[in-house]
N, C-alpha and C positions, 0 to 999 in steps of 0.2 A: 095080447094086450091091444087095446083102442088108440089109435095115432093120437088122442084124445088125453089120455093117462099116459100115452108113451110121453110126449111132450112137454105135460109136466112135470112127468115124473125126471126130465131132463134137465129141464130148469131150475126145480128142487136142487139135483145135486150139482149140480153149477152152482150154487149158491150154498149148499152145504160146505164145496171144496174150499168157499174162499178163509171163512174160519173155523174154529171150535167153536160149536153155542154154549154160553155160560148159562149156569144154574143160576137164575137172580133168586134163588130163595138160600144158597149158598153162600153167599157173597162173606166174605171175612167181616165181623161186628164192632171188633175192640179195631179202633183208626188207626193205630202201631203196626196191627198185622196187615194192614190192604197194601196191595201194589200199587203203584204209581197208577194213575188210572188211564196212561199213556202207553201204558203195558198188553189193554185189550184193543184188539183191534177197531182203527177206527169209523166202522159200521155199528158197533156194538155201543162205544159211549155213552150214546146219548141215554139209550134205554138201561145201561148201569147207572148213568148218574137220576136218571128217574126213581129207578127201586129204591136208589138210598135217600134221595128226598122224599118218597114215601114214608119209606121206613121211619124218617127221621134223626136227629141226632142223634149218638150215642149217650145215655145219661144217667151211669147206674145211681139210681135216688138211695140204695139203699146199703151203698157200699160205706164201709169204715175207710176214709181218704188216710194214708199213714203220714207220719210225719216229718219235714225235713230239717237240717239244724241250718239254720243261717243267723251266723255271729253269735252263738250260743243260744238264739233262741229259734223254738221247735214254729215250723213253720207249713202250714198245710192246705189243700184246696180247699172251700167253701163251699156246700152243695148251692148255698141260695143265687152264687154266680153262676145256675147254670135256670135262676127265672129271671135275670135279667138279660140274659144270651140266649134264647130258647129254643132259637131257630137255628143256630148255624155250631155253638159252642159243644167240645166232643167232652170226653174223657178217657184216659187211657186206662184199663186195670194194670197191663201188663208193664206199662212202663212209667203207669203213675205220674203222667202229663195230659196237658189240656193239645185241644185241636178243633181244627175250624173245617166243620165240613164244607160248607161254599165253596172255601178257597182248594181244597183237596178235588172237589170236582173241576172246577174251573180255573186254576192261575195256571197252569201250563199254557191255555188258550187264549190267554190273554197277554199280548205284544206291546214291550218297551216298556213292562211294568215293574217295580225293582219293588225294594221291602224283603224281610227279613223271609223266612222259609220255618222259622220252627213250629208255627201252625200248621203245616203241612207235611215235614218230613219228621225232624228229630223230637217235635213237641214242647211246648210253654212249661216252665217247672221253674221259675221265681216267683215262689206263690209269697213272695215280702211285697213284690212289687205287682200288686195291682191292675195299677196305672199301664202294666203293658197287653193287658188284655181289651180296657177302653182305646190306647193307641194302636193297636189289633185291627178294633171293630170301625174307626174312623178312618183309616186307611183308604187310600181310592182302589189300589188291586183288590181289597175284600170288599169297597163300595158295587166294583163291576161284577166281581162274583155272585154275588148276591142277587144283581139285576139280570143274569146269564141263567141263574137257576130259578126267578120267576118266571120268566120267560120260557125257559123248559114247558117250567109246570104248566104255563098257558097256550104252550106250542097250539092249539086244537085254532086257536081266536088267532094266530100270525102269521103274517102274510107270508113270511118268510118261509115257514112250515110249508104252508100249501104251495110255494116254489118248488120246495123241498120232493115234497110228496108226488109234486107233478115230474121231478124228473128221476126220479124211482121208477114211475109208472114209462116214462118214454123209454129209460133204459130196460127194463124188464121186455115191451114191445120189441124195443131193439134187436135182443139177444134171441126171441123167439124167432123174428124174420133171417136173423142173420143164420140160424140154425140149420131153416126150413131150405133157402137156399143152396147150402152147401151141402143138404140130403139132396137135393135134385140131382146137381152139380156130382158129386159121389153117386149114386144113383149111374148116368148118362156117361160118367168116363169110364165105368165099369164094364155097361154094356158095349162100347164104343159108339154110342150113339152121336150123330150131330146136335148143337145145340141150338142153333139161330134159323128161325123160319122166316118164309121169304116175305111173308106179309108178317108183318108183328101189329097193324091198326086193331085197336079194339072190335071191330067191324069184321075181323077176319073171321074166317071160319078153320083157319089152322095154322096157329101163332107160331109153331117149331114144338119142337121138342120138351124144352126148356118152360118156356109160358105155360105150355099144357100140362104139364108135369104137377106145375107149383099151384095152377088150378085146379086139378085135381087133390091134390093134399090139401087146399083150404077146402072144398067142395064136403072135406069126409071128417076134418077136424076145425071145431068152433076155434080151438085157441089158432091156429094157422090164422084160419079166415078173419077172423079180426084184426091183424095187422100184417097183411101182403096186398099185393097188387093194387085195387083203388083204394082199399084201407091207410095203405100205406102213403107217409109224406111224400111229397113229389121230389124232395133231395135225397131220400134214405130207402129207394122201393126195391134195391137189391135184386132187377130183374136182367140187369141187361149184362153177358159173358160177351168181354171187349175180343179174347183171343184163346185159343187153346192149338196147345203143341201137335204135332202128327205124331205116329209109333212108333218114330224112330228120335223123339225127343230131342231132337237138334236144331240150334240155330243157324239159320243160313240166310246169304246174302249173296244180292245178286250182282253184279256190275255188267253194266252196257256203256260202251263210248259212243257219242256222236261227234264226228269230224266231217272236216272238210276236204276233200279228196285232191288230187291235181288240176283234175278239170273244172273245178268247184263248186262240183256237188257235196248236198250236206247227206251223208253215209252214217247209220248204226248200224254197230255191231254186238251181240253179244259174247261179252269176254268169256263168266264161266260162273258160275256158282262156288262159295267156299264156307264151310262150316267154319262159326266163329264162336270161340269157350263162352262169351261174354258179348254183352252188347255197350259196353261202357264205349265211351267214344273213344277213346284210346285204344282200344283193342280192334275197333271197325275202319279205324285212320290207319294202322300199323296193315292189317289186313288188307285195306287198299293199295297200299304203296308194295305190299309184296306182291300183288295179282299186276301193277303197271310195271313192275322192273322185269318179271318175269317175261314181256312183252318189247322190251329193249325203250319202254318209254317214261320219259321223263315227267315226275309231278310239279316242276318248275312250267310246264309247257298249257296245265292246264287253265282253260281259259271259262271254266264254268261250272258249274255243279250243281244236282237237284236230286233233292228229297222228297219225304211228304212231310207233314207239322209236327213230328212228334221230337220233344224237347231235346229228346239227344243226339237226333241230327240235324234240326235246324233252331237249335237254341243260340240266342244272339252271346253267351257269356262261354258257356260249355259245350257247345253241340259242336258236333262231328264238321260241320261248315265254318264254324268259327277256328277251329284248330287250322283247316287246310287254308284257311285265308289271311292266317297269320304269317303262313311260309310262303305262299303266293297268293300275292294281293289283286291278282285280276282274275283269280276263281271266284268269279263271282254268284252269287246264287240267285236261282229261280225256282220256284216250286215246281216239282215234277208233273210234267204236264201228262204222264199217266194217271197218277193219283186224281188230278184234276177233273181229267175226263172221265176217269171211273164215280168220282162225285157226280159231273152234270149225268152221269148214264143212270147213277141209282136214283137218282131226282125224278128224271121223265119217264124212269120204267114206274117207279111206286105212282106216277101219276098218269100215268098210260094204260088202261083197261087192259087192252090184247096184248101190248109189249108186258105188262104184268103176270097174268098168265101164263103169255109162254115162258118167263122163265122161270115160273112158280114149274109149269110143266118139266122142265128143263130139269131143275133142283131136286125134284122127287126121283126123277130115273135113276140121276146121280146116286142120291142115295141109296137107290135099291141095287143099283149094280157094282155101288162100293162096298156094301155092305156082306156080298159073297162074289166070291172066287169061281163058286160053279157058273152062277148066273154070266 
């Protein structure tokens, strides 16, 4: 199979799983037998309530309407009230009442509308009175229904439609790149391959792993290449892998003190490394206060603390610096000036010709001689 036909044929059933397709040449006829139309899923509505405004009202002309007795006299539908109604008025065989298509397709969707329900669910059968099929049709819930299924029918002329349709088409897009991605992704953790190369500039001549991967699959499939890499929106390109685990699938953490010695010099040390179940800041604060008691030192004593920017440890409401600084108020934070200097380092190498290089050179060795145990 074509990455070409695989792809769609991926998409397809992605869109197959979400419902059952209905038969619209199936569709129940007499208005007594249909389901609530809240009952199909809501991707399908609109093109049910199309068919049956195709189709039309229900109007058998040539039925024998039978009779009801009210106050001793026999009292019965009228075929001609269904040429003064002709657009929306049903009729039942089976339960021998009237019904208002409009309103069957559209009053569920219409909010903070009140009026009676028997044109839509249990059906009109006071055929003495008239007058309730004109108060029916003068109604504002059956004025808006009415205006809900013109609309339908003119969907092709509104603006709304072509909203509509445009983000059909960005979701569709969406779910292809997000696909293609996660074949790469699968793909690369399988082989254990690395994912992030050292030059990623369009300009490179070898992005990593990851970029070349996903250009090669748009390269060999149209539906790929239409929406990845410059195809794709600059908020939604699904290219960049922030982190992946080692083989031994463990989180760990590091801790290092800096103090001030007797002679008063400023001294680090590395305490120790500790796998931690979770990275909630709860679990990483509890973990540090185990790693400094184990040390015979106190977290009352601490006079500082640094992270890098990620929200859960240096978040001002929940981060791991907010909790320590609630217990002691003169740990105070500064950004980890590792972190810092690993920023200005990556800055002046991707802008530095030979410092580029070498550690483009550098990164490839790595890879070949992580990559086997004989080498």
């Amino acid at each position: 199979m074509s990455l070409h036909k695989f792809y769609k044929k991926k998409e397809d059933d992605e869109q197959q799983h979400k419902y059952k397709k209905v038969d619209l040449n199936a569709l129940p006829v007499d208005p007594f037998e249909r389901p609530s139309i809240d009952f199909y899923h809501v991707n399908q509505r609109d093109e049910i309530r199309r068919a049956y405004l195709q189709k039309g009202p229900f109007q058998p002309l040539n039925h024998k309407f039978p009779p009801r007795d009210f106050g001793g006299k026999p009292r019965r539908f009228i075929q001609s009230w269904f040429d003064d109604n002709k657009y929306w008025l049903e009729y039942s065989i089976k339960e021998d009442a009237a019904f208002c298509l409009c309103c069957y397709l559209f009053k569920s969707s219409i909010p903070n509308q009140g009026g009676s329900d028997h044109f839509v669910k249990s059906g009109f059968k006071a055929w003495n009175r008239k007058s309730g099929i004109d108060k029916h049709k003068e109604g504002n819930p059956h004025t808006i229904a009415v205006q809900k299924c013109q609309s339908l029918m003119n969907q092709r002329q509104s603006i709304t439609s072509a909203f509509e349709k445009q983000t059909t088409l960005q979701e569709k897009e969406y779910r292809t790149r997000l696909n293609a991605s996660i074949d790469c992704v699968r793909f690369l953790l399988r082989q254990g391959l690395a994912f992030r190369g050292h030059n990623e500039k369009e300009d490179s001549d070898n992005k990593g792993n990851f970029l070349e991967l996903l250009q090669w699959l748009a390269d060999r499939c149209d539906v790929v290449d239409r929406v990845v890499l410059k195809n794709a929106p600059k908020n939604a390109q699904m290219k960049c892998v922030d982190e992946s685990r080692d083989v031994s699938c463990k989180e760990q953490m590091a801790l290092v003190l800096r103090f001030v010695n007797r002679k008063g010099e400023v001294v680090e040390r590395f305490v120790g490394l500790r796998n931690v179940n979770d990275t909630s800041t709860l679990s990483l604060k509890a973990t540090i206060y185990d790693m400094l008691s184990k040390q015979n030192l106190s977290p009352s004593r601490i006079r500082g603390q640094g992270y890098d920017g990620a929200s859960n440890m240096s978040g001002a409401f929940n981060g791991l610096k907010t909790l320590i600084m609630n217990e002691t108020k003169s740990a105070h934070f500064v950004h980890c000036f590792a972190h810092q200097l690993q920023l200005a380092l990556v800055f002046v190498a991707k802008n530095h010709k030979t410092v580029n290089d070498f550690f483009d050179v550098v990164s490839r060795l790595l890879n070949i001689i992580g990559c086997s145990y004989k080498r």
